[in-house]
N, C-alpha and C positions, 0 to 999 in steps of 0.2 A: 504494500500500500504506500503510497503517495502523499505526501500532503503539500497542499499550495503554501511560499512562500508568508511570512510575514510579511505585514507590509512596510513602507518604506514612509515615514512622517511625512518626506519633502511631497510625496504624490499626494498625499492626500491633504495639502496646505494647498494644491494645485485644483481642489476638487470646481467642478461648474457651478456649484451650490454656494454662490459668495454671498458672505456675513453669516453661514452656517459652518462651526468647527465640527469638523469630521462629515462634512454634507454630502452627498452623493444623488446625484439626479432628479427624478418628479416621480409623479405617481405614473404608473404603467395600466390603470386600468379606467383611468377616468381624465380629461382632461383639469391642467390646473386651474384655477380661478383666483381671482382677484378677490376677497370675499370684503376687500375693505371697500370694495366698488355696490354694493350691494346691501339695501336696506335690512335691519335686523326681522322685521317680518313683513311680507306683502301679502294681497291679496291676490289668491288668482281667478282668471276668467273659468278655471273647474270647478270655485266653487272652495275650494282650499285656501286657508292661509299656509304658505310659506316660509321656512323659518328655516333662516342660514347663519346667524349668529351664534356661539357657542351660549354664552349666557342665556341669552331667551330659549335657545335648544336644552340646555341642562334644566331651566327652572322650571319649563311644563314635564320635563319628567320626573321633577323632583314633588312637583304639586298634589295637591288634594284637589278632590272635585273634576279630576280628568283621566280618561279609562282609553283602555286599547280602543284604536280602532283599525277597521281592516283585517287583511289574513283571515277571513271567517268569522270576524267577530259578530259579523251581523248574522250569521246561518244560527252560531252559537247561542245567539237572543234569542234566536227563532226556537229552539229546541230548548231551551234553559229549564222550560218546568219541567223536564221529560228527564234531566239527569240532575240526581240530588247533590251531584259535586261535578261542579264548571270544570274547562278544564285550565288549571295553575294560569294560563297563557292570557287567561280574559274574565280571570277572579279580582278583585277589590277589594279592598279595606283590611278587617279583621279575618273574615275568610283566607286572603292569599297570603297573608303574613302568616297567619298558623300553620298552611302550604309551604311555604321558603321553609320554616324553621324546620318542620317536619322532616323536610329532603336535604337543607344541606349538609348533613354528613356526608352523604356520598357524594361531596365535590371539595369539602376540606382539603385544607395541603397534606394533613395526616390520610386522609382517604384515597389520596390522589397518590400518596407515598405506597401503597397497599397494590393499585395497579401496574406500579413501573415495572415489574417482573413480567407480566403478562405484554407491557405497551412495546419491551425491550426484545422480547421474542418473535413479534410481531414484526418488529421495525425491522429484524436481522434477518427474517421470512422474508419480505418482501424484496429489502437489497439482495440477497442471494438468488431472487428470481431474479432482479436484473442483471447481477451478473453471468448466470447461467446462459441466458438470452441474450445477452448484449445488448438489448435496446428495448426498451417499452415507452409507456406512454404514461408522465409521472400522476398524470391528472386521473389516470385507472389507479395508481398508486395510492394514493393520497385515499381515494375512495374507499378502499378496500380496508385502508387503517383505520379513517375516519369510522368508518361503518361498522368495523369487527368492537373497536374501544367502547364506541357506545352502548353498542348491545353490550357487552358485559356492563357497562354501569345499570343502565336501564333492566338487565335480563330478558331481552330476545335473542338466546341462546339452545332455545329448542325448537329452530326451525327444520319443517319437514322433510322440504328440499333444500338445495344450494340457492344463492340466489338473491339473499335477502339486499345486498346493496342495490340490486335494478330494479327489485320491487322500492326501495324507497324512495328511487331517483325518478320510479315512472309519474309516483302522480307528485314531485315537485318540478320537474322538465317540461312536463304536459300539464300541471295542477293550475289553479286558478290566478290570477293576476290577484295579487293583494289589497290594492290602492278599494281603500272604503265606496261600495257600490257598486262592483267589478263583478261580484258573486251575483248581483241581481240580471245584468245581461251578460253572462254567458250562454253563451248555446245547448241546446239540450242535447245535443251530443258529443258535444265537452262534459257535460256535467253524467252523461251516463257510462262516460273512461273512465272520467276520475274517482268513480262509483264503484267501477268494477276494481282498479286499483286500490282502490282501497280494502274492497273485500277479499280479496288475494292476499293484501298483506297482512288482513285477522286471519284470514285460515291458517294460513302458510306459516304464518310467523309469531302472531299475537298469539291466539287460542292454544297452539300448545305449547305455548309459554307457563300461561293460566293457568293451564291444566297440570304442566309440572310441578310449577308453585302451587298448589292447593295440597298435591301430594307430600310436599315436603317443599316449606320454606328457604329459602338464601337469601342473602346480602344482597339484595338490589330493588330496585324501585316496583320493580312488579310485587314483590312479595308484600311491600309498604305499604301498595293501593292494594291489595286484598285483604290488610290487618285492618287497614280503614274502612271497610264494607265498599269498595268503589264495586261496582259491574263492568263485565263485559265489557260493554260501548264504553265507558267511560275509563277506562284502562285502554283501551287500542287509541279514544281521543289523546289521552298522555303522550302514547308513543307516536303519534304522530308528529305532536309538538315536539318532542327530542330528538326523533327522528330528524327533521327540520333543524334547529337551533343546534341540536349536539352532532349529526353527520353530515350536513351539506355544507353548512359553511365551515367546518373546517377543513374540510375537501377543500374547498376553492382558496381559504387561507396557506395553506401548506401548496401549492400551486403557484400564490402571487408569492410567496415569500421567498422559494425558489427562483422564481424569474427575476426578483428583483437581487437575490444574493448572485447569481452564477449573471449577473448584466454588470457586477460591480466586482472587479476580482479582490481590492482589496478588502471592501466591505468582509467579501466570503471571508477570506483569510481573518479578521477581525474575530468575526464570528466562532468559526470552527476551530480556532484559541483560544478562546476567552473563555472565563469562569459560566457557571449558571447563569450567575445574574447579569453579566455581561451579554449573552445567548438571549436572555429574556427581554432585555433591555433593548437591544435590535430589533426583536419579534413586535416589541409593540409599538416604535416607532415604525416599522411596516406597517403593523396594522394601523396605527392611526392615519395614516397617508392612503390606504387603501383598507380601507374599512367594507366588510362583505357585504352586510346590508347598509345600501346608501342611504335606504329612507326611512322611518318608523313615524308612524302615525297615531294619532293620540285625538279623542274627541273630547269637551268641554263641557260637562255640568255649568260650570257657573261662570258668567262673564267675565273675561278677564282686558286689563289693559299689560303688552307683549310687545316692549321695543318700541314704545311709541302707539300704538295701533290698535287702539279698539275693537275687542275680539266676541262675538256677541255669545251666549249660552248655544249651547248645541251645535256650534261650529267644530270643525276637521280641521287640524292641524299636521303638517307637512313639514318632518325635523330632517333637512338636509344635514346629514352627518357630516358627507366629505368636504361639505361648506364649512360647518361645524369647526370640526378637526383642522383647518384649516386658515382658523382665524388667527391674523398675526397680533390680534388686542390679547389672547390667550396664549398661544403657541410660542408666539414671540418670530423673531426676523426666520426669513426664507422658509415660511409657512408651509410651501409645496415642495421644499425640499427632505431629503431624507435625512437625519440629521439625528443619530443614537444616544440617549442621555443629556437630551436638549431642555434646558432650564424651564422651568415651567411653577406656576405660580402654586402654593398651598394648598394642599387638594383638589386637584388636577394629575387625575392617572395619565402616566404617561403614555396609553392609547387613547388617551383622551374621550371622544363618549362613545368608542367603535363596540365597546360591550353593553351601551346601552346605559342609563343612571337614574337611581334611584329604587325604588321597590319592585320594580320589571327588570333589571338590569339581568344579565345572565349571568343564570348560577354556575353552568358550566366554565367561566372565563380561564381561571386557571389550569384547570384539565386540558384544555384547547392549543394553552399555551406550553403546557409542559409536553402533550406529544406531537405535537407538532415538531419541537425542540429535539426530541429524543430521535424522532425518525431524519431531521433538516441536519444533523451534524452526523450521523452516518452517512447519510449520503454524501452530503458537502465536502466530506473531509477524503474523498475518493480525488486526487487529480487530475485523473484521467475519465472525469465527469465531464461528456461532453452536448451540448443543444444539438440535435436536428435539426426540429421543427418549435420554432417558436411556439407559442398558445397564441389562439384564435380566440377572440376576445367577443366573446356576447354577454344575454342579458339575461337574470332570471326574473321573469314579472313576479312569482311567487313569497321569494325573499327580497324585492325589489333590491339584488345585488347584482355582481357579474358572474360570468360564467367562463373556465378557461378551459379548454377543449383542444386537442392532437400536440398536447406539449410533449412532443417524444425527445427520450435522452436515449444516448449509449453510454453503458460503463466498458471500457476497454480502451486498445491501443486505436489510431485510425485506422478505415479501410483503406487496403490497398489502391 
C-alpha cells in the first residue's frame, strides 16, 4: 500500500480560496452564491416564503408554534387518527421529545462506539471488492455501507431476499417530490409505484423483521417500537423515515466527500493523516459547503415577523440550507470556499445547519459522520486510487438534495 505524500505548506498558502487559511475550491454540487446579495426572507410567486439567511434559517427551527412541512407530512395529517403514534419525522411538542429521548441511545458516541467493529468489517468488504475488480462505481459503494449500517441500527436484518438497498432507493428515486403540496398532484400512477414499493419493502424487509423481534428481542429500534405497542404500519412508517435520513443521504455524502477529497490532493493527504478529529473536522466542512438536503420546510402556527418580513399564520417556509451554510455574516470570509477548522462564532456546529437544528435536527449526525470516516480513509489512503468517471450530478425531488451517479474509481496500477 501507498500512501499520498504530505502536503507541502507553501501549496496550500497558494490555494484559489483567498482570505481562507487552508481553503480549497467551491462547492461541487451546487453553484456558489453571493448570499450577502440576497434578502434574509422573500416571498415567492409559489406561494412560499424563502429563507437564505443563516439566522432567520436557525430560529424557525429552533421555534415553537412551527411543525414539518412536506415529505408526507400532509398524507401523515390525512391518516393521523388511524395511527396512535405519528411517525418521530412529523410528531411535536411533548410527544416527539419523549421520541428523541426514547431512541437516542442508539446514536450516542458510546453506541456508535459498539458498531465500529461491525462498520470496520464492512468498510474492509467493500474495499476488497474493489480491489478484486479493479474498478467499481463508489456511489454502489457508499450504498451498500450506507444501507447494511442502518439496518443494523434500525434492525432490518431479516430480510427474505437480497436486495434491500434497491428496494429503499426504489421509492426514494421514483418516490414523491417533497416540497408541501406535491403529494396532492401526483399522478395516480406515480402514486400506485410508490404503493407497490413500499409494500415490497414491509414484506420483504419490515415484517420479518417484526416477526423476529417478537420472537426474541435485540438492541435496535425495531425491538423499541414493539416495547412501545407501535403496529405494523407504524413501525414500517419509522423505517421509512430512516431509511430516508439514515441510508440515502449518507450514500450521497460519502460520494461528494470523495469527489471533493480525491479533486484536492493535498486536502486528501491532510485528511488520511490527520487524527479523528482532524478527519471529522474536514467531513463537516464538506458537509457544510454541500449539505445533502438543500431544502427543509417548516409550516407556521402562529404569525411571525422573519428578517424583516411579515410572515402570516399558516404560511410555508423554505430554509435554503446551502444559502444558509453559506452566509459570510456566520461562516465568516470565502463563505463558498472549503476551508477545515474555519473560525466560526459560539454555537455554531461547524456543518453549520446541514444536520438540520433544533428538536428535528438529526439524531443520526454522528453515526453518518463516523462511517463515513471509517470507510473515506480506507479508501483515501490507497495511492493508487484512481477517477474514471467523474459523478453525474442530479436531483433528488424527495430529499430535495443531489444525487451522484456513474462515479466509477479503479484501485490499481494504470491500464496498459
Amino acid at each position: 500500500m501507498t500512501q499520498p505524500p504530505r502536503p507541502d505548506p507553501a501549496h496550500l498558502s497558494g490555494s484559489a480560496a483567498a482570505g481562507c487559511p487552508l481553503g480549497f475550491g467551491a462547492p461541487l454540487t451546487h453553484p456558489a452564491r453571493d448570499v450577502t446579495a440576497l434578502p434574509a426572507v422573500t416571498p415567492g410567486g409559489d406561494g412560499l416564503y424563502h429563507v437564505h439567511h443563516f439566522a432567520a434559517a436557525r430560529e424557525v427551527l429552533r421555534l415553537g408554534g412551527v411543525a414539518q412541512a412536506g415529505f408526507m407530512s400532509e398524507s401523515a395529517g390525512e391518516h393521523g387518527p388511524g395511527l396512535t403514534n405519528p411517525p418521530v419525522l412529523f410528531a411535536e411538542g411533548e410527544q416527539h421529545h419523549d421520541m428523541r429521548r426514547q431512541t437516542a441511545r442508539y446514536f450516542t458516541p458510546a453506541a456508535v462506539a459498539g458498531y465500529r467493529p461491525m462498520i470496520s468489517a464492512l468498510a474492509d468488504r467493500l474495499i476488497g471488492q474493489l480491489m478484486r475488480r479493479g474498478e467499481a462505481s463508489l456511489d454502489d459503494l457508499s450504498l451498500v455501507l450506507a444501507v447494511e449500517v442502518a439496518a443494523q441500527v434500525v434492525g432490518l436484518t431479516s430480510s427474505v431476499v437480497p436486495g434491500l438497498e434497491r428496494r429503499v432507493m426504489s421509492f426514494v428515486e421514483h418516490g414523491l417530490d417533497s416540497q408541501p403540496g406535491a403529494a396532492q398532484r401526483m399522478g395516480r400512477g406515480r402514486q400506485t409505484r410508490m404503493q407497490t414499493n413500499v409494500a415490497a419493502f414491509y414484506l420483504l424487509d419490515v415484517r420479518p423483521a417484526i416477526a423476529a423481534r417478537r420472537r426474541q428481542r435485540r438492541d435496535d429500534l425495531i425491538s423499541h417500537l414493539l416495547d412501545r405497542g407501535y403496529s405494523d404500519t407504524e413501525i414500517v412508517t419509522e423505517c421509512l423515515t430512516y431509511a430516508t435520513a439514515g441510508m440515502v443521504t449518507t450514500r450521497e455524502f460519502i460520494s461528494a466527500a470523495a469527489w471533493q477529497l480525491l479533486s484536492h490532493p493535498a486536502l486528501r493527504a491532510d485528511y488520511v493523516h490527520g487524527t479523528e478529529a482532524e478527519r471529522h473536522a474536514i467531513l463537516h466542512e464538506i458537509l457544510r459547503l454541500e449539505p445533502v438536503v438543500r431544502t427543509l420546510y417548516r409550516r407556521t402556527d402562529v404569525a411571525l415577523t422573519l428578517g424583516g418580513q411579515d410572515i402570516p399564520a399558516g404560511s410555508v417556509l423554505a430554509l435554503h440550507l446551502t444559502d444558509a451554510n453559506a452566509d459570510p455574516a456566520v461562516v465568516g470570509a470565502a463563505p463558498n470556499a472549503l476551508c477545515p477548522a474555519r473560525p466560526l462564532p459560539r454555537g455554531v456546529q461547524a456543518q453549520a445547519l446541514a444536520f438540520g437544528d433544533g428538536h428535528h435536527r438529526c439524531p443520526g449526525a454522528f453515526l453518518a459522520i463516523q462511517e463515513s470516516d471509517m470507510f473515506l480513509r480506507r479508501l483515501l489512503i490507497w495511492n493508487d486510487l484512481q477517477v474514471l468517471t467523474p459523478p453525474t450530478l442530479g436531483t433528488n425531488e424527495t430529499v430535495k438534495g443531489y444525487e451522484l451517479r456513474g462515479f466509477r474509481v479503479r484501485l490499481g496500477p494504470p491500464r496498459a
